[in-house]
DSSP file (Angstrom, degrees, kcal/mol; ACC not computed):
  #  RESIDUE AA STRUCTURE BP1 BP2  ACC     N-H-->O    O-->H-N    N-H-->O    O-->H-N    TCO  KAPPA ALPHA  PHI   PSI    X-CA   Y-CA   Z-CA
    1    1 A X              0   0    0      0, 0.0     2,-0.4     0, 0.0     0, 0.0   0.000 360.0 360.0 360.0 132.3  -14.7   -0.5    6.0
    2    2 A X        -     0   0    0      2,-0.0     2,-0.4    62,-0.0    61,-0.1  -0.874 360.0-151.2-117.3 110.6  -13.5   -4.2    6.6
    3    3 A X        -     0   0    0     -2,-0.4    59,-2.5    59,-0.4     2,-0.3  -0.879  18.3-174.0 -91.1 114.6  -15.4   -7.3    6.1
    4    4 A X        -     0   0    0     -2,-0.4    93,-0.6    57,-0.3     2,-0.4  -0.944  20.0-137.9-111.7 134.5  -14.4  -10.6    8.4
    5    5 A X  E     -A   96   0A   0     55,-0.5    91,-0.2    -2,-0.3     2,-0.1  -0.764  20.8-152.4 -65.1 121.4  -15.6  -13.8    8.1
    6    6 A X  E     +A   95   0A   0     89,-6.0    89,-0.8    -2,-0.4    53,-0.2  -0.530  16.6 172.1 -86.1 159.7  -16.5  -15.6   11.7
    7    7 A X  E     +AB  94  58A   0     51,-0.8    51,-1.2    87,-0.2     2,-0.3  -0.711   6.2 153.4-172.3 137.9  -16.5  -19.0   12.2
    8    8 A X  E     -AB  93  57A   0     85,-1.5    85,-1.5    49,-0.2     2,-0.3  -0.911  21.1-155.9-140.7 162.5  -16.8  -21.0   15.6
    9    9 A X  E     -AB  92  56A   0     47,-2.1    46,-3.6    -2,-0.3    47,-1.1  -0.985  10.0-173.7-149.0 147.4  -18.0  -24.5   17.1
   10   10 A X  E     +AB  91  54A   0     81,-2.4    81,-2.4    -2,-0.3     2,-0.2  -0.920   8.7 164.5-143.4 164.1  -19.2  -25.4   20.7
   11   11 A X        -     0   0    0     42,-2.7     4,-0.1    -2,-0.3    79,-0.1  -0.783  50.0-113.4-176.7 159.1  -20.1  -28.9   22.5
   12   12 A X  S    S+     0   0    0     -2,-0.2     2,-0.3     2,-0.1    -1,-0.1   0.888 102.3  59.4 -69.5 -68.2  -20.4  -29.5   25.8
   13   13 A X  S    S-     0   0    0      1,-0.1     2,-0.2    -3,-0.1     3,-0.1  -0.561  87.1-118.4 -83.0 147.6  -17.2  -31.9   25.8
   14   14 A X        -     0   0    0     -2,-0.3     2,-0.8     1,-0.1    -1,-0.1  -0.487  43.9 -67.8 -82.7 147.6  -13.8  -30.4   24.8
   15   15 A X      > -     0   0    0     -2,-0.2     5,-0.6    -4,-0.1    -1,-0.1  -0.025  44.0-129.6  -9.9  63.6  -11.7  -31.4   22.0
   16   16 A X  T  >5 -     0   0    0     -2,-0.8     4,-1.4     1,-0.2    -1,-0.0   0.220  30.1-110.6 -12.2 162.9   -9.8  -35.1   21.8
   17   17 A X  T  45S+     0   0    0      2,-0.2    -1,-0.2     1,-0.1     4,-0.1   0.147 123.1  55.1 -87.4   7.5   -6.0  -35.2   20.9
   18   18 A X  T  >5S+     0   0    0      3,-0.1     4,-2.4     2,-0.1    -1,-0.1   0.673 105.1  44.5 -76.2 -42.8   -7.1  -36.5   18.0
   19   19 A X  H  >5S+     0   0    0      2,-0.3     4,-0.5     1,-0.2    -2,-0.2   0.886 111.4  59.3 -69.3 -63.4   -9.5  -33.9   17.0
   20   20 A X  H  <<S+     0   0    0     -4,-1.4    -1,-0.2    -5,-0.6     4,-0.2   0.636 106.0  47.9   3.7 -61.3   -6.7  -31.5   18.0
   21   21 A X  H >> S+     0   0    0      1,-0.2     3,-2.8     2,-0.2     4,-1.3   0.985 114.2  44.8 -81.7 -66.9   -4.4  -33.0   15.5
   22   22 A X  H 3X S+     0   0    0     -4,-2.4     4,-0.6     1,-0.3    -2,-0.2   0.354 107.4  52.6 -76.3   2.0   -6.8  -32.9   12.8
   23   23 A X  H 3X S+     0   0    0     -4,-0.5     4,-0.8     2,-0.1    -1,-0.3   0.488 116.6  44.6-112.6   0.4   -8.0  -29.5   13.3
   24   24 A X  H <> S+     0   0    0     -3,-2.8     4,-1.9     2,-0.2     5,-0.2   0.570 114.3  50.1 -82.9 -35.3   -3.8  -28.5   13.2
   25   25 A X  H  X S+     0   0    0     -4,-1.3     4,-3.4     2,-0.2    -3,-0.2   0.952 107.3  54.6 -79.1 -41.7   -3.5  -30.9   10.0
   26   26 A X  H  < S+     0   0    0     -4,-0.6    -2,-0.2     1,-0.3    -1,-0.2   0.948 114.2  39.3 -64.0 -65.0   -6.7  -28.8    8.6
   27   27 A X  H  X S+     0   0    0     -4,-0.8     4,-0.6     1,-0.2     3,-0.3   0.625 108.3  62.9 -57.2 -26.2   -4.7  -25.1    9.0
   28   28 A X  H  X S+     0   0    0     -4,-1.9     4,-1.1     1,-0.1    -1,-0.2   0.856 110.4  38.2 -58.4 -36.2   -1.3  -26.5    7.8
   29   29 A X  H  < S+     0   0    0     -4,-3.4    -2,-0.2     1,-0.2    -1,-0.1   0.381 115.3  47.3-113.3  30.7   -2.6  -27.2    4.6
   30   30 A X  H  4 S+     0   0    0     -3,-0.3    -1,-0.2    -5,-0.1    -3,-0.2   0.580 115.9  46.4-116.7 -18.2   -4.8  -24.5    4.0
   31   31 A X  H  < S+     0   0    0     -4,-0.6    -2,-0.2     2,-0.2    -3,-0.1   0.537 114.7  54.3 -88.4 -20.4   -1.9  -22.0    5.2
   32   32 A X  S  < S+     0   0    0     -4,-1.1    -1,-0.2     1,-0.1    -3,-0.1   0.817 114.4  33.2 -84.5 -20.0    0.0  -24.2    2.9
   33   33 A X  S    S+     0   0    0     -5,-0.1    -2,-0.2    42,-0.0    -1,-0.1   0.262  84.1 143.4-105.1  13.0   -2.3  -23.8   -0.5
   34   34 A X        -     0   0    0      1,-0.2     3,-0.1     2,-0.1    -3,-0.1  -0.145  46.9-150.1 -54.8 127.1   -3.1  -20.4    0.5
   35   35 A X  S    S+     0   0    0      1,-0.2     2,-0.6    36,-0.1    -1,-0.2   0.859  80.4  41.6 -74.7  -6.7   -3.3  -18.4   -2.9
   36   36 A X    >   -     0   0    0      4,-0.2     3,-0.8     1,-0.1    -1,-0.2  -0.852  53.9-169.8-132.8 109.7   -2.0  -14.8   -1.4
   37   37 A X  T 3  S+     0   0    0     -2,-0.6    -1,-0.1     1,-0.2    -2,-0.1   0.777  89.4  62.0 -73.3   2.9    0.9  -14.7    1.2
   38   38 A X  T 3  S+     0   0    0      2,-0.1    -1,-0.2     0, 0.0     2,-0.1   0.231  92.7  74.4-114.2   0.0   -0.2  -10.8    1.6
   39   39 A X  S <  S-     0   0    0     -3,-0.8    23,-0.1     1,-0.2     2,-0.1  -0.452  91.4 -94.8-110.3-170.1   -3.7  -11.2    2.8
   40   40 A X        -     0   0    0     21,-0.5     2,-0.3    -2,-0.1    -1,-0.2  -0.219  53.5-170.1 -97.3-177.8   -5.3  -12.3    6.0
   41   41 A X        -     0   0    0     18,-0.1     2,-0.2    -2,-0.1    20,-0.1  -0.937  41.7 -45.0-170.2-150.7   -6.0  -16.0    5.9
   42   42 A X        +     0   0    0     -2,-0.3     2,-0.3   -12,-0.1    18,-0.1  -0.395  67.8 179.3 -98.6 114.3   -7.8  -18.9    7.7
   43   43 A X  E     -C   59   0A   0     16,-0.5     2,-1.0    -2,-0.2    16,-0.8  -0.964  15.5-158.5-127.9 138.7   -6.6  -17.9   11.7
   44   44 A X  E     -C   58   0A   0     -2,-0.3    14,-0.3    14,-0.2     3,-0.1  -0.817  20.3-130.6-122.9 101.8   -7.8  -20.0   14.6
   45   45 A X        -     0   0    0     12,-3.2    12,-0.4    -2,-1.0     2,-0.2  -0.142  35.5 -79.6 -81.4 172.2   -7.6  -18.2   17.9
   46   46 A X    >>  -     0   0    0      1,-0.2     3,-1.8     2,-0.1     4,-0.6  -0.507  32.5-145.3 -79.8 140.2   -5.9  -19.8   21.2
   47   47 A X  T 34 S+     0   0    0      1,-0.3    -1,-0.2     2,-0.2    -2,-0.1   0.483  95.3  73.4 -68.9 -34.5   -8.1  -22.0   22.8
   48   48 A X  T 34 S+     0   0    0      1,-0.1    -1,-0.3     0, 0.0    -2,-0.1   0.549  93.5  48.0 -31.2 -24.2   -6.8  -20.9   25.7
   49   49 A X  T <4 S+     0   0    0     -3,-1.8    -2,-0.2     2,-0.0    -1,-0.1   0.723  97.4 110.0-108.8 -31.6   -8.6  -17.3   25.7
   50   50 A X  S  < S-     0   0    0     -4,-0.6     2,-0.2     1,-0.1    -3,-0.1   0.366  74.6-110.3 -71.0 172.4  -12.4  -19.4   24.6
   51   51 A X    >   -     0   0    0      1,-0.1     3,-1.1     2,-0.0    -1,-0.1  -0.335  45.6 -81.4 -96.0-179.8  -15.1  -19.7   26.7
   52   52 A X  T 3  S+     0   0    0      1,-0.3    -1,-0.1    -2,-0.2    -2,-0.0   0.733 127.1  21.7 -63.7  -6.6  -16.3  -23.7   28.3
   53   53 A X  T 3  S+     0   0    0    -43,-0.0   -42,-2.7   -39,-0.0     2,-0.3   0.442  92.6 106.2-121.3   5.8  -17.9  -25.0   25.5
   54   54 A X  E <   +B   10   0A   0     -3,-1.1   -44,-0.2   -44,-0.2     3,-0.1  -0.613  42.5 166.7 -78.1 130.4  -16.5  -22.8   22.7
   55   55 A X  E     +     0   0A   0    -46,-3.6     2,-0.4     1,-0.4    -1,-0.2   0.818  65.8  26.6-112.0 -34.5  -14.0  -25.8   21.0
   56   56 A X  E    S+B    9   0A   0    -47,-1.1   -47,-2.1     2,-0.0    -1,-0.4  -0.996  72.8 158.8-155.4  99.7  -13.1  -24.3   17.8
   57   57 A X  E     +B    8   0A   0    -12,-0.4   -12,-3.2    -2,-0.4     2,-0.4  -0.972   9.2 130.7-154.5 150.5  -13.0  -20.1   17.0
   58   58 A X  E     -BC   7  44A   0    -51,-1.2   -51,-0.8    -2,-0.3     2,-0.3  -0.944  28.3-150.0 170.2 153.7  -11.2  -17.7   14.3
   59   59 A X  E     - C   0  43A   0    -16,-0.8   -16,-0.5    -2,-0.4     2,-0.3  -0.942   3.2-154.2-151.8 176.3  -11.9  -14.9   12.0
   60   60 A X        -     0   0    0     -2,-0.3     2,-0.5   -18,-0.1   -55,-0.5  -0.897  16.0-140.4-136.7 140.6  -10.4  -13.7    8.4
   61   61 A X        -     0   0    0     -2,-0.3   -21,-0.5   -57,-0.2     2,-0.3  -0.997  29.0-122.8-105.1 151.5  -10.7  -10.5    7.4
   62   62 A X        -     0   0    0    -59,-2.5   -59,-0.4    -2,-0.5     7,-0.1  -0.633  28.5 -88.1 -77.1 115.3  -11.4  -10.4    3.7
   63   63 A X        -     0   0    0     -2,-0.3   -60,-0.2     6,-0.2    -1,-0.1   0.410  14.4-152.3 -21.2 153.4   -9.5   -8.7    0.9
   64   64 A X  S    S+     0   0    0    -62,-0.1    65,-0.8     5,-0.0     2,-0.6  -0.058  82.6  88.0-118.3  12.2  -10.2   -4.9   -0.1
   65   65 A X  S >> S-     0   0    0      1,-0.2     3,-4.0    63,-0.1     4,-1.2  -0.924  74.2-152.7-114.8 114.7   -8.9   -6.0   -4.0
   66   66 A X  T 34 S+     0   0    0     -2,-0.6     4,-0.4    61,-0.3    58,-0.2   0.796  93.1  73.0 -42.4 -30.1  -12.4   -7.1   -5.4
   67   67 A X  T 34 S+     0   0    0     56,-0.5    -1,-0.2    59,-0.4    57,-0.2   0.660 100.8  36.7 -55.6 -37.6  -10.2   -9.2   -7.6
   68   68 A X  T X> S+     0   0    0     -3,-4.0     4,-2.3    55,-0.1     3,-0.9   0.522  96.4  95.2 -97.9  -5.4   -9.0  -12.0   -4.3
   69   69 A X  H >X S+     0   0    0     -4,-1.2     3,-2.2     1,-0.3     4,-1.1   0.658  84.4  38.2 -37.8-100.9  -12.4  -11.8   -2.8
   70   70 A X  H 34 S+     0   0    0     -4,-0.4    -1,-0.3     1,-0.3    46,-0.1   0.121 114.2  47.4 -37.2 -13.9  -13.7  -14.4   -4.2
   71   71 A X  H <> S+     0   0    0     -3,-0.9     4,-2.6    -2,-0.3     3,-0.4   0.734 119.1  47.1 -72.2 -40.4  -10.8  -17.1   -4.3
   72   72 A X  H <X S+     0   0    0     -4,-2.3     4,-3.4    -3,-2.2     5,-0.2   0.820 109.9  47.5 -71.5 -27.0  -10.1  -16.3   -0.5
   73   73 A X  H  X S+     0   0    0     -4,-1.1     4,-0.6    -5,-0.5    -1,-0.2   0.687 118.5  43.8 -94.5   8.2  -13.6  -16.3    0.6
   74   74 A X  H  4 S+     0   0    0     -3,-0.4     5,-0.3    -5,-0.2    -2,-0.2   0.873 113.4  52.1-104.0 -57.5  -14.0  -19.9   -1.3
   75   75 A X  H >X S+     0   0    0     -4,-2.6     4,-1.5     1,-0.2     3,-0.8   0.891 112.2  49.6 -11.7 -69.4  -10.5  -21.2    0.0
   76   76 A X  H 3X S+     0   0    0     -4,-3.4     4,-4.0     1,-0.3    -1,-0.2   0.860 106.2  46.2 -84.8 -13.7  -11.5  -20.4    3.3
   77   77 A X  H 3< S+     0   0    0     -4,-0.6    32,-0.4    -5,-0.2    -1,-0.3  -0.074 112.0  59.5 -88.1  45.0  -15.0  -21.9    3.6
   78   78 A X  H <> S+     0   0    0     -3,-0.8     4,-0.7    30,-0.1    -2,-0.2   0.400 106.1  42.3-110.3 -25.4  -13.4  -25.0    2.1
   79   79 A X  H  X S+     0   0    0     -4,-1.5     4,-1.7    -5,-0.3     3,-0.3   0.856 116.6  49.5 -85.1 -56.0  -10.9  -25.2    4.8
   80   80 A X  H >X S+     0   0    0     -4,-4.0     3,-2.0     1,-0.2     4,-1.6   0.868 112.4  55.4 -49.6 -68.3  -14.3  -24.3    7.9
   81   81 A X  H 3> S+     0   0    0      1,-0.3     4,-1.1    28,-0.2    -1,-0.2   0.607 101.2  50.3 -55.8 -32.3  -15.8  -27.0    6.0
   82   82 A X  H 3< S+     0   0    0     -4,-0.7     4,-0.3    -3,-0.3    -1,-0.3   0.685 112.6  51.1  -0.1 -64.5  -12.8  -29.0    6.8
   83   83 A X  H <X S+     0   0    0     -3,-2.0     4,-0.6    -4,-1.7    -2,-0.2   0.807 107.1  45.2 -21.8 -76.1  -13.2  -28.2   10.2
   84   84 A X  H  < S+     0   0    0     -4,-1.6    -2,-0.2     1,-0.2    -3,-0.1   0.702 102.6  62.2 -90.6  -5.3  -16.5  -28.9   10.9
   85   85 A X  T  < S+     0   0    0     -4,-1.1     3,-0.4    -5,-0.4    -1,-0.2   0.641 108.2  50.2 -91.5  -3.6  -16.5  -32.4    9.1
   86   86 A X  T  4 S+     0   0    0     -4,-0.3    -2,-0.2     1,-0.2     3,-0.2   0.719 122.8  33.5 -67.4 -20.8  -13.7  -33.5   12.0
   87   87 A X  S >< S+     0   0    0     -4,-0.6     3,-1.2     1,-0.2    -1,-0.2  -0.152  76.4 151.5-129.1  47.5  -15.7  -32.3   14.4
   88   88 A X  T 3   +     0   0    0     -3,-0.4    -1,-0.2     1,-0.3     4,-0.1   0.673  65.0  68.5 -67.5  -4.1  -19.3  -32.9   13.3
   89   89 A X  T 3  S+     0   0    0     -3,-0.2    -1,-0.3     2,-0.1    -2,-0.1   0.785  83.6  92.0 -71.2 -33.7  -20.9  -33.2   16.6
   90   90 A X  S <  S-     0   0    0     -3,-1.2     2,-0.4    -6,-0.1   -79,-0.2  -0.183  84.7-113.8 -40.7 145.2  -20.4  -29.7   17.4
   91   91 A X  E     -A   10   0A   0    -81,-2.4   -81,-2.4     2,-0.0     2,-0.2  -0.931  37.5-159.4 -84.4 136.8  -22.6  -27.1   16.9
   92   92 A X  E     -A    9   0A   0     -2,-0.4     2,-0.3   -83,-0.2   -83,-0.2  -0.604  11.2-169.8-129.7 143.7  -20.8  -24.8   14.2
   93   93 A X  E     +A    8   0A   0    -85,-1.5   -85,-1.5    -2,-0.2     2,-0.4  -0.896  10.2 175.4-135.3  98.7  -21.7  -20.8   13.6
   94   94 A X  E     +A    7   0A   0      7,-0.3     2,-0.2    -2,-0.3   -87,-0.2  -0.998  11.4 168.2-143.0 131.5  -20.0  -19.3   10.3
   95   95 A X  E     -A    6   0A   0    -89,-0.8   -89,-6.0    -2,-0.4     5,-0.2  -0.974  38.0-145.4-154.5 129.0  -21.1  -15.7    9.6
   96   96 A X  E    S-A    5   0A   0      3,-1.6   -91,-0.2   -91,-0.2     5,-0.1  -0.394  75.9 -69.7 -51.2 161.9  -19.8  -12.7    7.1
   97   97 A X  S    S-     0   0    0    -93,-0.6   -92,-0.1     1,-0.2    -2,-0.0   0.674 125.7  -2.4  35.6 -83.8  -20.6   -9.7    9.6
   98   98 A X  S    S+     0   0    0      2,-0.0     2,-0.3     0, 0.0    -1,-0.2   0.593 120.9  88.5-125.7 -42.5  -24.3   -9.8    9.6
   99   99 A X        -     0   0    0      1,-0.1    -3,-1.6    -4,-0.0     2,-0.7  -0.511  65.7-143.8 -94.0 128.2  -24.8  -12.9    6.8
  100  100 A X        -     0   0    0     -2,-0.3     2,-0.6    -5,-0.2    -5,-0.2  -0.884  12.8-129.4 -83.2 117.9  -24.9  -16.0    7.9
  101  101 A X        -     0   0    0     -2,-0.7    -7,-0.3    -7,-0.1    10,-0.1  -0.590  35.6-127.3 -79.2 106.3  -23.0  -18.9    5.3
  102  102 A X        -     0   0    0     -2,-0.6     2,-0.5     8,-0.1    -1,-0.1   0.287  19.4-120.0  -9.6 146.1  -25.7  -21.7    4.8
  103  103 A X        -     0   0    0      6,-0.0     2,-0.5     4,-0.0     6,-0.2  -0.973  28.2-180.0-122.2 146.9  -24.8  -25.2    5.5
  104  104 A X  B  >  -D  108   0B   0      4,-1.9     4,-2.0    -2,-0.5     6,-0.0  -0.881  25.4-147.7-132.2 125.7  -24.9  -27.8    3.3
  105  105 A X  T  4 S+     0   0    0     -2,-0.5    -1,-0.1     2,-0.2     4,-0.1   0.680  99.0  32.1 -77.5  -6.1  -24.0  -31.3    3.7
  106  106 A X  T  4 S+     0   0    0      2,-0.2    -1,-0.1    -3,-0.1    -2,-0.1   0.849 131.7  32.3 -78.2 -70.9  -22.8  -32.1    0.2
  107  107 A X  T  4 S-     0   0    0      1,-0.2     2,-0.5    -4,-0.1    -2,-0.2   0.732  92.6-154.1 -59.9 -50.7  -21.4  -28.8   -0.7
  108  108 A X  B  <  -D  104   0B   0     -4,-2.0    -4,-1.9     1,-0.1     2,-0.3  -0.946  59.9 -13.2 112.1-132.9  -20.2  -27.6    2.8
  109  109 A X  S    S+     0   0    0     -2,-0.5   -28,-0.2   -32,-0.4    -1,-0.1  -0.601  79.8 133.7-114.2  91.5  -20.1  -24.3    3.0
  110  110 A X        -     0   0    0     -2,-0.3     2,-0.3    -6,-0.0    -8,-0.1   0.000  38.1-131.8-157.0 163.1  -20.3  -22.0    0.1
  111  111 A X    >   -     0   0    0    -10,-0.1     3,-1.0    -2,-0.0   -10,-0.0  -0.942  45.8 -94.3-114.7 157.0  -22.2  -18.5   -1.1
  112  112 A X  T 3  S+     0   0    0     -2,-0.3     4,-0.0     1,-0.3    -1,-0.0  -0.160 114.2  26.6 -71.5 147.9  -23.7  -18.4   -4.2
  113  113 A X  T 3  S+     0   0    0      1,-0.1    -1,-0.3     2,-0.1   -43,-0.1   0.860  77.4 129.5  68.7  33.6  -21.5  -17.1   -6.8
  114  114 A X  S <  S+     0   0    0     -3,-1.0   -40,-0.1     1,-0.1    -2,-0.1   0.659  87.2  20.5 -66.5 -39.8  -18.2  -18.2   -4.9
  115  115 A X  S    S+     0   0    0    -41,-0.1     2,-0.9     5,-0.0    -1,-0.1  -0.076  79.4 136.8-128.1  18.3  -16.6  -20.1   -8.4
  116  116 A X    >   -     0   0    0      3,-0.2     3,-1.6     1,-0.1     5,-0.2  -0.532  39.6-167.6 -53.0  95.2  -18.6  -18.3  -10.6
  117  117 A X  T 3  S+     0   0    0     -2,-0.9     4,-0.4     1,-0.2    -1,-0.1   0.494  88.7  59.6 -80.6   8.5  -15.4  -17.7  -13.2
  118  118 A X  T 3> S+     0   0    0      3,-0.1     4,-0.8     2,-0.1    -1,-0.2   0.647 111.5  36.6 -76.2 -41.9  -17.7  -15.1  -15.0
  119  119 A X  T <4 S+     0   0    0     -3,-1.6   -49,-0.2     2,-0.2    -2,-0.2  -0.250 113.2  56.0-118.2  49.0  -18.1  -12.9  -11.7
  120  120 A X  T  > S+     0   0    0     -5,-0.1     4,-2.1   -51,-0.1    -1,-0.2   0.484 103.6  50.7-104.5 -52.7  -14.9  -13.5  -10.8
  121  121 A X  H  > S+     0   0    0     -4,-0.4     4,-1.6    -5,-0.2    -2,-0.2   0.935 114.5  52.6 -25.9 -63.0  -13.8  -12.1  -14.3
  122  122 A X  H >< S+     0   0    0     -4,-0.8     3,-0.7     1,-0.3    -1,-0.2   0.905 105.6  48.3 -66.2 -52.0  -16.1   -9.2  -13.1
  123  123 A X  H >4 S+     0   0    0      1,-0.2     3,-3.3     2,-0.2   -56,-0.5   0.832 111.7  49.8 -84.6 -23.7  -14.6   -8.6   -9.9
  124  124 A X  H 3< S+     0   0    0     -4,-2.1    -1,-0.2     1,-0.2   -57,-0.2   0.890  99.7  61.7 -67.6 -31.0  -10.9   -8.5  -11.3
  125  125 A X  T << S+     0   0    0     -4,-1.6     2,-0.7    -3,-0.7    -1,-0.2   0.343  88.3 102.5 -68.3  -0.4  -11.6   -6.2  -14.0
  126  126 A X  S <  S-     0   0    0     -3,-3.3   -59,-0.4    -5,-0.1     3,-0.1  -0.792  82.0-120.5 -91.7 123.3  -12.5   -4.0  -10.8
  127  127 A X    >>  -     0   0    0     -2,-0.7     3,-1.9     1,-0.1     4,-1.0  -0.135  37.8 -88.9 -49.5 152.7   -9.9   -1.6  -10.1
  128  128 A X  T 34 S+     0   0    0      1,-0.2   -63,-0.1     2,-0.1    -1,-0.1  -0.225 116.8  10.7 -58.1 134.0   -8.2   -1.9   -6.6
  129  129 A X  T 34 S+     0   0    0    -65,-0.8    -1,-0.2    -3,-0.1    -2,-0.1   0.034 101.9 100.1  84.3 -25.1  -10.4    0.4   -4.3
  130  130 A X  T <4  +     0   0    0     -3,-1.9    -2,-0.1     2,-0.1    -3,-0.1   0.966  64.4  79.6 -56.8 -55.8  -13.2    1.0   -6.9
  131  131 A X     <        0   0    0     -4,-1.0   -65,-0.1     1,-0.2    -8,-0.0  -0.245 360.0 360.0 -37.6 139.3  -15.6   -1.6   -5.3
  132  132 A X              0   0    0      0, 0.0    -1,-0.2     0, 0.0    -2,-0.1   0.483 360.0 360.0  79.6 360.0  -17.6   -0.4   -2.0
């Protein structure tokens, strides 16, 4: 079973060529510092396909080696948070499945125990497939 992280924004007006640019600039350089070329990573579906006020839409799906969870799923809410501080007028929706990730306006958006380098340790020391 396969866990994706959502993440979307709507407004009423669509998206500036500026806005545009910076939400391009935001996915070059997270696609550039990605730490695993073998995993899913931060994908931003065509804007073409969305509905009239959806501006901004993508999902991830998340590693199945407990070991990248946690770098990937902090990589990529550092890049939505990225996102949504170009576009802060939007209203913004970023959801595990079921969980909805908290916002916070220092931090962005995070889950608890995201850089923990203790349960990160923990999760590497899990063999691949043993988790879940």
């Amino acid at each position: 079973m396969s866990v994706s992280l959502y993440y979307s924004a709507h407004r009423t007006t669509p998206l500036t060529e500026a806005e545009s640019a910076s939400i391009a600039r935001v996915v070059a350089a997270h696609m550039a510092s990605f730490p695993y070329s073998d995993e899913e990573s931060l994908y931003v579906y065509d804007r073409r396909a969305a509905g009239p006020r959806e501006i901004v839409a993508g999902s991830t799906k998340m590693p199945l080696d407990p070991g990248r969870l946690m770098p990937v799923i902090a990589h990529l809410l550092d890049s939505v948070t990225e996102l949504r501080r170009a576009m802060p007028d939007a209203e913004w929706r970023v959801h595990m499945d079921d969980l909805d990730v908290p916002w916070d306006e220092a931090e962005g958006y995070a889950l608890p125990g995201m850089r923990d380098a203790d349960l990160i340790a923990e999760l590497a020391a899990v063999p691949d497939g043993a988790a879940g």
